[in-house]
Steps between C-alpha positions, in 0.01 A plus 500: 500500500661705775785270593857514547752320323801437714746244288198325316324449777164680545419707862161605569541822660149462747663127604749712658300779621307263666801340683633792612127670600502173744825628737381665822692839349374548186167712434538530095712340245547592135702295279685542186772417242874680500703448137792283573786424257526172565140342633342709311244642753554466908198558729465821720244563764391824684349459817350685732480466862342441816706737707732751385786430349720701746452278761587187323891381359455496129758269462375242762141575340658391133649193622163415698288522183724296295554242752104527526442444145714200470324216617210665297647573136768361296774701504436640167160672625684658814544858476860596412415814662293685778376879428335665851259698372248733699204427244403256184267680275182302446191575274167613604434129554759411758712321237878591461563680195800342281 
């Protein structure tokens, strides 16, 4: 059914795609499950954005989208980590491939 289990509880991955599409810095999201020992599964996302990356603090940028992402998930659904990515293959329809 496409979603993530992170310690029995389920994640939609496009719930948190469409979070993180709504920050000002984000153009494209993808996201998708990491094998964990212990939870099972944690969420990743790889996003793409607005401006190049060079002229933004990664770090600063991490801590913005999970600070972002709090008052809008539970903290099971919030990425455990951020990927910047220059591109997010899609299909010929516009829809991210998984």
């Amino acid at each position: 059914n496409g979603s993530i289990n992170v310690g029995g509880n389920k994640v939609m991955p496009e719930k948190v795609e469409n979070v993180l599409l709504a920050h000002p810095d984000v153009l494209m999201a993808r996201c998708y499950a990491k094998t964990n020992s212990i939870l099972g599964s944690l969420v990743c996302a790889d996003i793409v954005l607005k401006t190049h990356k060079e002229q933004l603090d990664n770090k600063a940028l991490k801590r913005n989208l999970k600070f972002f992402c709090k008052g809008k998930l539970n903290s099971f659904e919030i990425p455990a980590t951020f990927n910047f990515v220059q591109t997010i293959a899609t299909n010929i329809n516009g829809k991210i491939k998984r």
